[in-house]
N, C-alpha and C positions, 0 to 999 in steps of 0.2 A: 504494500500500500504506500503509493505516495503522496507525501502531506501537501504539498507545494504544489498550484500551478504557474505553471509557467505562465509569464506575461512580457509585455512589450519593453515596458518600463518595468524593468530588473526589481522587487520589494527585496527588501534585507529580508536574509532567510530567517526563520521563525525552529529553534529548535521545541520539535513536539516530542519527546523524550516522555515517555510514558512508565511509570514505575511498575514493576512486573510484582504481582502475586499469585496466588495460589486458591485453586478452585474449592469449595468444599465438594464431596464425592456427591452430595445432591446434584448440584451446579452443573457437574463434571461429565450428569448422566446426558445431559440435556445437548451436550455440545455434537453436531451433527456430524458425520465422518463418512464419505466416498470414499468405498472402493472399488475398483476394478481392473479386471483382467482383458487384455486384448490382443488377439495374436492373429497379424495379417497374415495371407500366404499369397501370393504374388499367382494371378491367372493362368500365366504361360509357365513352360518349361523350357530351359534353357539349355542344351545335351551338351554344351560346351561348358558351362560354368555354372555352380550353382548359384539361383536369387537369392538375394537376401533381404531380411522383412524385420517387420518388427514383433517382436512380444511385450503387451504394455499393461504396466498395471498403474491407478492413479491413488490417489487420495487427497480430501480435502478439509481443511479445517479453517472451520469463519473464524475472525476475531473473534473475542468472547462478548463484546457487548454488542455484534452483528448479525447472532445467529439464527433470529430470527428472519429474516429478509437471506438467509444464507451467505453474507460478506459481497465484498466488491469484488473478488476474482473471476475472471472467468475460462474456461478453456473446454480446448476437443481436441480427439483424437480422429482420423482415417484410415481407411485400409485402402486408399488412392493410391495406385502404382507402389510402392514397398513402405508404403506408411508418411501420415502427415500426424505431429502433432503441436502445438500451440496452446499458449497461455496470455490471457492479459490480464493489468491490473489497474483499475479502475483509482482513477488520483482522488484521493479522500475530502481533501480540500474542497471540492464543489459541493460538498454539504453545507458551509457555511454561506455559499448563494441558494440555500433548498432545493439543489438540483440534487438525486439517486445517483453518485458517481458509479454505481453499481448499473444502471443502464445502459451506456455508454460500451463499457469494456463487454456486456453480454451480446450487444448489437455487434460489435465488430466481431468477436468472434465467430457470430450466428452467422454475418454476411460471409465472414472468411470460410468458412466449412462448407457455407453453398456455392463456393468459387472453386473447391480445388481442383477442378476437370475441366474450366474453364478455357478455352482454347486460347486465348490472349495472354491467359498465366502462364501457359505456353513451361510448368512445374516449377517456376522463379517463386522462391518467398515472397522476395522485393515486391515483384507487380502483384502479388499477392493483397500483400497488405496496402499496397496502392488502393487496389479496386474495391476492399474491403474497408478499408477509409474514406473511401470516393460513396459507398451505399452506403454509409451510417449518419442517419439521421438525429440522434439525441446527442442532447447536452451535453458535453464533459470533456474528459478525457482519459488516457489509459496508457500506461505503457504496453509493449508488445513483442512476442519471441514466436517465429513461426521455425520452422524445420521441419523439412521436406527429404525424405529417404527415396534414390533411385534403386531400381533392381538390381544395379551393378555395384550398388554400395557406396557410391557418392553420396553424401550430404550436406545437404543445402540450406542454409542458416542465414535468416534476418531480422537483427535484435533494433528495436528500439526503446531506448530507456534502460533501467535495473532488473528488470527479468533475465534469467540468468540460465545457462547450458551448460552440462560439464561432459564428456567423453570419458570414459576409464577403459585402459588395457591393464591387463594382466596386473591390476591391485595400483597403476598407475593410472593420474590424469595425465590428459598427452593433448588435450584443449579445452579451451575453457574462453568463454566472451566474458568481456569487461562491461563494467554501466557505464551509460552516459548520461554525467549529472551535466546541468546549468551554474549548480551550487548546491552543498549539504541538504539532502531530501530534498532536493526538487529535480528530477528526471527528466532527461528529455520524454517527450509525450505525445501522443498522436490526440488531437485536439479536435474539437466539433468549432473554435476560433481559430483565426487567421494565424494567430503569432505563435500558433504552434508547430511541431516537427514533422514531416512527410517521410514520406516512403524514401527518396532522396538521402534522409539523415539515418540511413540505417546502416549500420554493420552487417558487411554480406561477408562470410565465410564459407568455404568448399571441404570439407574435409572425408577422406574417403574409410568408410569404417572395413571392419571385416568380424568376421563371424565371431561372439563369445563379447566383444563390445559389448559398453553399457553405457546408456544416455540416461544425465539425470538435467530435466528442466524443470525450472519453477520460479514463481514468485519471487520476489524479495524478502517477502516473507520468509521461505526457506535461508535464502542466502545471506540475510542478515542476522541469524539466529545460529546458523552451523557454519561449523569451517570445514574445508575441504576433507583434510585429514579425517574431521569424523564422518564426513558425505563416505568415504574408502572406507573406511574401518564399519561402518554401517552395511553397506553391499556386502563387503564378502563373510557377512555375518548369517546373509537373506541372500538364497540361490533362486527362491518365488517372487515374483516383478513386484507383487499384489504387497508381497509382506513386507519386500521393501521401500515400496514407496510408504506404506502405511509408517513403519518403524521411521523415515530420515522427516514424517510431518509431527509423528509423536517425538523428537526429539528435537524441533525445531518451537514445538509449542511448549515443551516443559524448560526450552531455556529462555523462550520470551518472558515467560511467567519468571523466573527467576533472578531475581534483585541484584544476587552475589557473581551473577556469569558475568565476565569478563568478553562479549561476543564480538562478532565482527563489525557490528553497529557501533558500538560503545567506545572499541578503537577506532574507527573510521569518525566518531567524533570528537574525539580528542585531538587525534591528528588535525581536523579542520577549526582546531582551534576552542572549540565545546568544552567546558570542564565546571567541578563546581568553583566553588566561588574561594578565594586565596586563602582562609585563615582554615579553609579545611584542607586545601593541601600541603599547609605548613601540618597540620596532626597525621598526613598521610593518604589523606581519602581523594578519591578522584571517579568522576564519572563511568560506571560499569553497569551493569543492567541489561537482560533481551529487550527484544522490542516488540510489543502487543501488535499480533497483524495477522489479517489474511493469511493461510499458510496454502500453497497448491503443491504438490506434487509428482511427479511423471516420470517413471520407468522405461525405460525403453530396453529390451537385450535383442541382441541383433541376432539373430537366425536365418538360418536356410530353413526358404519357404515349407512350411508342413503341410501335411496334407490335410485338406480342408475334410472338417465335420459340423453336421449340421446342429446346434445348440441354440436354447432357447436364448433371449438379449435382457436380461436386464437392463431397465431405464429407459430411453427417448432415445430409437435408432431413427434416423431417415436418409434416406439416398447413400447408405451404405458409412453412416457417421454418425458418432457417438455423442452426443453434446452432454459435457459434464456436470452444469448446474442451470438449466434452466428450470426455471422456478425454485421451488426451498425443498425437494425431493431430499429428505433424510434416511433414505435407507440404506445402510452397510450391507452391501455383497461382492460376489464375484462376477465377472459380466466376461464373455469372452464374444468376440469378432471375430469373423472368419472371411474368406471371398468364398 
C-alpha cells in the first residue's frame, strides 16, 4: 500500500509509520486468507524441447482495519500461453479525497486479465499495462507488476512502482526488480490524473527461467515486511506453491504486527533520513517496526507443461482467468487451473 500520491507540485513526504501490534485470537479469526493452486500446461507439444509453465499458488491478506471491503490489493493469474501473472496496489492516500483506492487497482487488473490475448499486446507486459490503463475508468491510482511466461521460458516483466518480483535458482536469487519511489512512500503510480506515470515509466526486464525456478511476486506489503534471505529460507522450507505463498504472507503479517522487527521498511526509513526524535537516540532507541499493509502473494514454480486434468475451479474463472479478489470472497482453499 502506498500512502502518497503522487502530484504535480512535489508535497513534503508525510511519514505514515504505523505502530505494529498484535491481534487477539478472536480478531485473528476474522482476518480473510486466499489461497490457491494453479498449474498451466501449455496446448501444444513441442518434440524438440520441453514447454515450460507455471504452477501457482497465491495468498492474500487485507490490512487488518480493511478487511472488510477485502484491502486495496488486487491481482490475477492466467494460463495464457505459459502463464501471466500480476499484482497491483491500490495508493491508500485517495481515501483522504473519499475516493475507494481499492477500485482503481481492481479495474486495472480486471481490464489487464481481459487483455492478455489481445493481439496488439502482441505478449509485451509494457503494452499490456498501456491498454489496461488506457480502459480504467475510476478514481485513483495503483502501482503495478505484470509478468508474462513464454513457452520457451522467457520472461517478460513490467514493474511500475514498489510491487516487487524475485527469481530463485537452486536456494539463490539471481533477479530481483527495484521500486520506483518519487520520494519515501510515495511510488511511482499509474494514475486515473494527468501527473501520473505510464506504461513508458516502467521497468521492462527479459529474463529466461528454466525448469525447478521459483517466482515470488507481491505487494509491498510482502517486500517491506520480509527480507530476501527469509523470502529463501521460507521456499525451501515449502516444496507446495499453495503453502508457500501462504507461509512468506503469514510471515510478512506477523512482522508488520511486530513493534521490535527491525524490517526492511524501518531501514529504508532511517536511511531516508526518518528516525525518532534526538534525546531518544542519545538513550539508544531508533525507529524499527513492520508496516501495517495489504499483504498479496504469488508463487510461481516453473514446470514442464503436465498433462492436463479436468478439476473443478474454485472462485470466479472467466475466459480461462483466475481473478483473485473480486468482491470480499473469504474462502481459504485450493483452486487448481488447467488448459
Amino acid at each position: 500500500m502506498a500512502n502518497s500520491i503522487h502530484k504535480a507540485s512535489i508535497l513534503q513526504s508525510q511519514l505514515l509509520f504505523q505502530p505494529s501490534f498484535s491481534f487477539s485470537s478472536k480478531t485473528r479469526n476474522y482476518v480473510p486468507r486466499k489461497s490457491n493452486l494453479l498449474c498451466f500446461a501449455s496446448s501444444q507439444m513441442n518434440p524438440v524441447r520441453s514447454e515450460l509453465s507455471f504452477c501457482i499458488g497465491t495468498h492474500l491478506i487485507p490490512h487488518p482495519n480493511k478487511v472488510e471491503k477485502g484491502g486495496e490489493d488486487a491481482f490475477f493469474v492466467s494460463n495464457f500461453n505459459g502463464g501471466v501473472i500480476a499484482v497491483a496496489d491500490g495508493v491508500s492516500g485517495w481515501a483522504e479525497q473519499n475516493v475507494d483506492p481499492s477500485l482503481f487497482s481492481k479495474e486495472l487488473m480486471a481490464n489487464a486479465s481481459s487483455l492478455v490475448g489481445d493481439e496488439e499486446v502482441d505478449y509485451d507486459p509494457q503494452i499490456l499495462i498501456r491498454k489496461a490503463h488506457a480502459a480504467t475508468s475510476s478514481k485513483g491510482s495503483a502501482t503495478a507488476i505484470i509478468a508474462m511466461l513464454e513457452r520457451n521460458g522467457i520472461l517478460k516483466v513490467a514493474n511500475v512502482g514498489d510491487c516487487g518480483l524475485r527469481i530463485i535458482r537452486k536456494g539463490q536469487i539471481i533477479f530481483s526488480t527495484s521500486p520506483q519511489e518519487h520520494y519515501f512512500d510515495c511510488p511511482y503510480q499509474l494514475s486515473s490524473e494527468l501527473v501520473g506515470q505510464t506504461y513508458l515509466d516502467a521497468v521492462v526486464s527479459t529474463v529466461e527461467l528454466v525448469e525447478g525456478d521459483t517466482i515470488v511476486m507481491g505487494s509491498d506489503g510482502l517486500f517491506d515486511n520480509v527480507f530476501d534471505p527469509e523470502i529463501v529460507s521460507t521456499l525451501a522450507l515449502h516444496t507446495d506453491v499453495v503453502e508457500a505463498a501462504k507461509a512468506l504472507a503469514n510471515l510478512a503479517r506477523n512482522h508488520s504486527m511486530d513493534s521490535s522487527f527491525d524490517s526492511p521498511y524501518s531501514l529504508e526509513a532511517r536511511s531516508k533520513g526518518f528516525d525518532v526524535p534526538f534525546w531518544k537516540k542519545i538513550l539508544g532507541m531508533k525507529l524499527i517496526g513492520g508496516k501495517l499493509d495489504d499483504i498479496t502473494v504469488i508463487v510461481g514454480q516453473v514446470v514442464t507443461s503436465p498433462s492436463t486434468t479436468s478439476e473443478e475451479i474454485l472462485g470466479t474463472k472467466y475466459n480461462g482467468i483466475l481473478d483473485g479478489i473480486q468482491g470480499t470472497d473469504k474462502v481459504e482453499g485450493t483452486e487448481r487451473l488447467v488448459s
